[in-house]
C-alpha positions as CSV (number, residue, x, y, z in Angstrom):
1,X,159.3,118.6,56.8
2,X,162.5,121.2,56.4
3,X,165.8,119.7,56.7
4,X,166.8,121.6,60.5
5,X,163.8,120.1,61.6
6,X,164.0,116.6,60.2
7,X,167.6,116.9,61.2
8,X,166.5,117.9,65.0
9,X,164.7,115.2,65.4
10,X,166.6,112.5,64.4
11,X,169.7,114.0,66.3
12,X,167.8,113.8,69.5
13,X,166.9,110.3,69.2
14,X,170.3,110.0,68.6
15,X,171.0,111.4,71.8
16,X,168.3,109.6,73.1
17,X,169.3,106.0,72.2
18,X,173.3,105.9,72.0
19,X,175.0,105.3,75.4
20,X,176.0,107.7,77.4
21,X,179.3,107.6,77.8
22,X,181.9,105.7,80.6
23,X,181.9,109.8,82.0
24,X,178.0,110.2,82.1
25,X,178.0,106.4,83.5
26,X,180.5,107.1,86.4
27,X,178.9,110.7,86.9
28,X,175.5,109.5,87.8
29,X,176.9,106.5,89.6
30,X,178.6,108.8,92.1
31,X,175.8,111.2,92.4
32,X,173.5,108.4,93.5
33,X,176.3,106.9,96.0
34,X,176.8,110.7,97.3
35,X,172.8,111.0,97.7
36,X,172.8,107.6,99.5
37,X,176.0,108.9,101.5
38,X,174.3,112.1,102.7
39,X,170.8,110.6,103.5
40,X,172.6,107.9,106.1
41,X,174.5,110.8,107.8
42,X,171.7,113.0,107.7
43,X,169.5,109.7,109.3
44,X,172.4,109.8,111.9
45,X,172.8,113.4,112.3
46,X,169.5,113.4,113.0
47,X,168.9,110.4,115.9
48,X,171.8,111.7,117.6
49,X,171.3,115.6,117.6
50,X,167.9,116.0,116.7
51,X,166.0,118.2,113.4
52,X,167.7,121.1,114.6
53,X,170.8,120.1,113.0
54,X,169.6,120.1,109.5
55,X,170.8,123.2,107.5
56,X,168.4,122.7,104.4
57,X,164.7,123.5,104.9
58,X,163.6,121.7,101.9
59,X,165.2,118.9,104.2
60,X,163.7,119.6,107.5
61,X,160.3,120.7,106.4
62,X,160.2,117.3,104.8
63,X,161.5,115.2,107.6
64,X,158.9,117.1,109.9
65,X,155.9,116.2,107.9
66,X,157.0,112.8,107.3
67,X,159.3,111.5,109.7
68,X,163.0,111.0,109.7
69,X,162.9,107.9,107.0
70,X,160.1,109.0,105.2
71,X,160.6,112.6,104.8
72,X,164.9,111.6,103.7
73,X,163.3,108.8,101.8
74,X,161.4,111.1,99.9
75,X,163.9,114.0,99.2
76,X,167.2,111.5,98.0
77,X,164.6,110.1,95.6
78,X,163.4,113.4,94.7
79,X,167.1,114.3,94.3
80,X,168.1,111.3,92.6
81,X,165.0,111.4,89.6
82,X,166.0,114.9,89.0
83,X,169.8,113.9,88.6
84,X,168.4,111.1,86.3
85,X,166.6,113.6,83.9
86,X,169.9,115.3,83.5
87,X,171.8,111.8,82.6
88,X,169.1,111.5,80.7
89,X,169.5,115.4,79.0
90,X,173.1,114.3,78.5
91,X,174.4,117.0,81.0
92,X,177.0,115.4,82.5
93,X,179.2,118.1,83.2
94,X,176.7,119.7,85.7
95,X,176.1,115.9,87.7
96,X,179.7,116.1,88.0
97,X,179.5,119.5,89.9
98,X,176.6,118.6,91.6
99,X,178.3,115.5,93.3
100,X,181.2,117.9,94.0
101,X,179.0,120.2,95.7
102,X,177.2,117.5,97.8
103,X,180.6,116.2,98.9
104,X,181.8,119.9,100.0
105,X,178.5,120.9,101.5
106,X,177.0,117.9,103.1
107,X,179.2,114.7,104.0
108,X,182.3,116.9,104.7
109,X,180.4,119.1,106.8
110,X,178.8,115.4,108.6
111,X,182.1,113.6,108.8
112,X,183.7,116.6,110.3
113,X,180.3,116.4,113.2
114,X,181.0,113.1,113.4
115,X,184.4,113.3,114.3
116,X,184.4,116.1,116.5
117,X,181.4,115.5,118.6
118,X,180.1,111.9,118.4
């Protein structure tokens, strides 16, 4: 075996098996928290306005095929297993957006519903 390749492999199961970091720790930690945040104002979003208040289709389609706890069950997991892989790829950085995002696009957006018309 060449010496890039040998040297490949053994830095990816470096990567692999040392820790992840306090960062990559508190990263995925929020993500998951913000997931769990946004599917319990989505579930209330939704009993108190109805589906037509859901702005993502991936979402609605979902919740329409398998009903409101099913169909948010299954996207936060979904959601939550991809944020995983990229803990798991090391990509921090990009978990730390993502929960940035989700906070600006979905339980701003919920708390500012909540506040204004419940």
């Amino acid at each position: 075996m060449s010496a890039p390749i040998a040297k490949s492999r053994t830095s990816l199961t470096h990567r692999l098996q040392s820790p992840h970091g306090r960062f990559g720790d508190l990263a995925i930690l929020a993500f998951v928290l913000v997931q769990g945040l946004d599917g319990a104002m989505t579930y209330l979003g939704l009993h108190i306005w109805g589906f037509g208040i859901e702005a993502n289709p991936l979402v609605s389609t979902t919740v329409s095929m398998a009903g409101i706890g099913g169909g948010l069950a299954l996207t936060k997991l979904f959601a939550i297993a991809l944020g995983m892989i990229l803990h798991l790829g090391r990509v921090h950085g990009i978990i730390a957006l993502l929960v940035g995002y989700y906070v600006a696009i979905a339980i701003v957006p919920w708390a500012f519903l909540f506040l204004t018309l419940a």
